[in-house]
C-alpha positions as CSV (number, residue, x, y, z in Angstrom):
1,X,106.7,100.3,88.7
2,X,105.6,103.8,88.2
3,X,102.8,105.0,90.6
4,X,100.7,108.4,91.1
5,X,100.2,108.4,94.4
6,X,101.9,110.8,96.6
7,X,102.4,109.6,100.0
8,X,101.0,107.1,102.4
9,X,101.3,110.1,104.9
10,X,98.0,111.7,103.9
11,X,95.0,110.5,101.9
12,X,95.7,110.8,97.9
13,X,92.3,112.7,97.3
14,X,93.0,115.0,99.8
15,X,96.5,115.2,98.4
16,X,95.6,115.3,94.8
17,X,93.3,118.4,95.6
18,X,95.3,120.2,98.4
19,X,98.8,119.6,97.5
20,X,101.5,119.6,100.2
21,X,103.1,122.5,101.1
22,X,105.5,123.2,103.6
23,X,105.7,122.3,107.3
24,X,102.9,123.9,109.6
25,X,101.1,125.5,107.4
26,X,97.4,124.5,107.5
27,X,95.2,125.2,104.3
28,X,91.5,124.4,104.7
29,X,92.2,122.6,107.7
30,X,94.5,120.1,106.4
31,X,98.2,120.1,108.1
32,X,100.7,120.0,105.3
33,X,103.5,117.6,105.8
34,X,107.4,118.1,105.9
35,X,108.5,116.8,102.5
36,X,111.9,116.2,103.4
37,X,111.4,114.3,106.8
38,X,108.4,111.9,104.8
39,X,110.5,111.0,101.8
40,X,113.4,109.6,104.9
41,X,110.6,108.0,106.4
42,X,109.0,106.6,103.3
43,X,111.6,106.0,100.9
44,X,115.6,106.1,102.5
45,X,118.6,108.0,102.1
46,X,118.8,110.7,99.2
47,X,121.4,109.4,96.7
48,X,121.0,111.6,93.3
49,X,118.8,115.1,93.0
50,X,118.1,117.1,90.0
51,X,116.1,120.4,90.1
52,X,115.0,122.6,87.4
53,X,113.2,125.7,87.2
54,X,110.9,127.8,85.0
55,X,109.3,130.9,86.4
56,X,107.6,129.6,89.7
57,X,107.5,126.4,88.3
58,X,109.9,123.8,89.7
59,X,110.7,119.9,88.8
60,X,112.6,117.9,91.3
61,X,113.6,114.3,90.5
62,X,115.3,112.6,93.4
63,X,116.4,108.9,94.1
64,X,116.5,107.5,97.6
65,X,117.4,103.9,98.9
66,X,116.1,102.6,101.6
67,X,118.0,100.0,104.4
68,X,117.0,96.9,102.6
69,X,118.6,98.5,99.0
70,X,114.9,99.6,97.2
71,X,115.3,102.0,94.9
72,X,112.7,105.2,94.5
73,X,113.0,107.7,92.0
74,X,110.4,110.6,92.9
75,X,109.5,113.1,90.5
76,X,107.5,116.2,91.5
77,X,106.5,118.8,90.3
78,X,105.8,122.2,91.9
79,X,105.1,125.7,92.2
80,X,105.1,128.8,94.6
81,X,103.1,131.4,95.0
82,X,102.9,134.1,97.9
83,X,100.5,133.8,100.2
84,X,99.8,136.2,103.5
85,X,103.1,137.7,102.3
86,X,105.3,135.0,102.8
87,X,106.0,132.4,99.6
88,X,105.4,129.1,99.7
89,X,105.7,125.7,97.3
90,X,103.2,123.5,96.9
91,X,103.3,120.2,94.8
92,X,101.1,120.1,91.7
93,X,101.5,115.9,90.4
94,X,104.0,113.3,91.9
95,X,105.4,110.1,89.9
96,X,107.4,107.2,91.8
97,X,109.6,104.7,90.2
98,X,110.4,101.7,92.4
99,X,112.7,98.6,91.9
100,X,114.0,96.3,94.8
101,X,117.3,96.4,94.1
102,X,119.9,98.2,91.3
103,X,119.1,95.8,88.7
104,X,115.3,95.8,88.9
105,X,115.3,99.8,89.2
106,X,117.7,100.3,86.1
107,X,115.3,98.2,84.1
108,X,111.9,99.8,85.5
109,X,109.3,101.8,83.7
110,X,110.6,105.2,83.6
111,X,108.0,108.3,82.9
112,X,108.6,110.1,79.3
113,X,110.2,113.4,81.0
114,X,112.7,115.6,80.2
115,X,114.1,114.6,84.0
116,X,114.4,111.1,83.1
117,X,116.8,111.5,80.0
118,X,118.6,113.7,83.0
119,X,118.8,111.0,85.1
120,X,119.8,108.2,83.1
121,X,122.8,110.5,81.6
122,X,124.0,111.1,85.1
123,X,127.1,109.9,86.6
124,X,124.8,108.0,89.2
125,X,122.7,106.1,86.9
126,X,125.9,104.9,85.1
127,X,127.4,103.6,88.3
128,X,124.4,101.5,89.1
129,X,125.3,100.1,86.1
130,X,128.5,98.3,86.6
C-alpha cells in the first residue's frame, strides 16, 4: 500500500502546507514535531536507512517494523534552508509503503524512485527474502 499522508501526529493539510521541521520550532504557530521520536511511535524500530543528497536537497528512505512485524518503508524528501541564522530541514512530500508481514511488504507497491531500486538492491531487502 503506498500512501501520501505524512503522519497521524498533525493534520495532513496543515502538514502538506507547513512541512515539519525540527523539534520546537514553531512556524506560523504550528509546533513542528520530532521526526525521529514519531516514526518510533508510529511505525517501530529502524531496520534499513538510505540517505542521499543534492545541494540542500535531501532524500531519506527508511524501513521500520513495528512489535507485531508490520513493515513501513518511508520515503521523504527534504530540504534546509537558514532561517534566524540557524539552518533547519523541513520535509517537502512523504510516501509510505506498508505490508503486515515480510512477505506482504516484499510484494507491495513500491513508488518509481531512484531510492527504491536502492532499496531492493540492498543486503536487507535480500534477506527478507529467504
Amino acid at each position: 500500500m503506498i500512501s501520501g499522508k505524512l503522519s497521524p501526529s498533525t493534520t495532513p493539510a496543515i502538514r502538506d502546507h507547513f512541512p515539519a521541521g525540527i523539534l520546537g520550532e514553531n512556524v506560523m504557530g504550528l509546533e513542528m514535531i520530532n521526526i525521529l521520536e514519531d516514526d518510533l511511535t508510529n511505525y517501530g524500530e529502524k531496520v534499513f536507512h538510505h540517505t542521499r543528497k543534492q545541494g540542500n536537497h535531501r532524500w531519506d528512505t527508511t524501513v521500520r517494523v513495528n512489535h507485531a512485524g508490520c513493515f513501513t518503508a518511508i520515503y521523504r524528501r527534504s530540504y534546509s534552508k537558514k532561517v534566524d541564522g540557524t539552518k533547519k530541514s523541513f520535509i517537502q512530500a512523504e510516501t509510505l509503503v506498508k505490508g503486515a508481514n515480510a512477505a506482504e511488504f516484499l510484494n507491495a507497491e513500491f513508488p518509481n524512485f531512484p531510492d527504491t531500486v536502492i532499496l531492493k538492491e540492498s543486503e536487507f531487502f535480500k534477506s527478507l527474502m529467504n
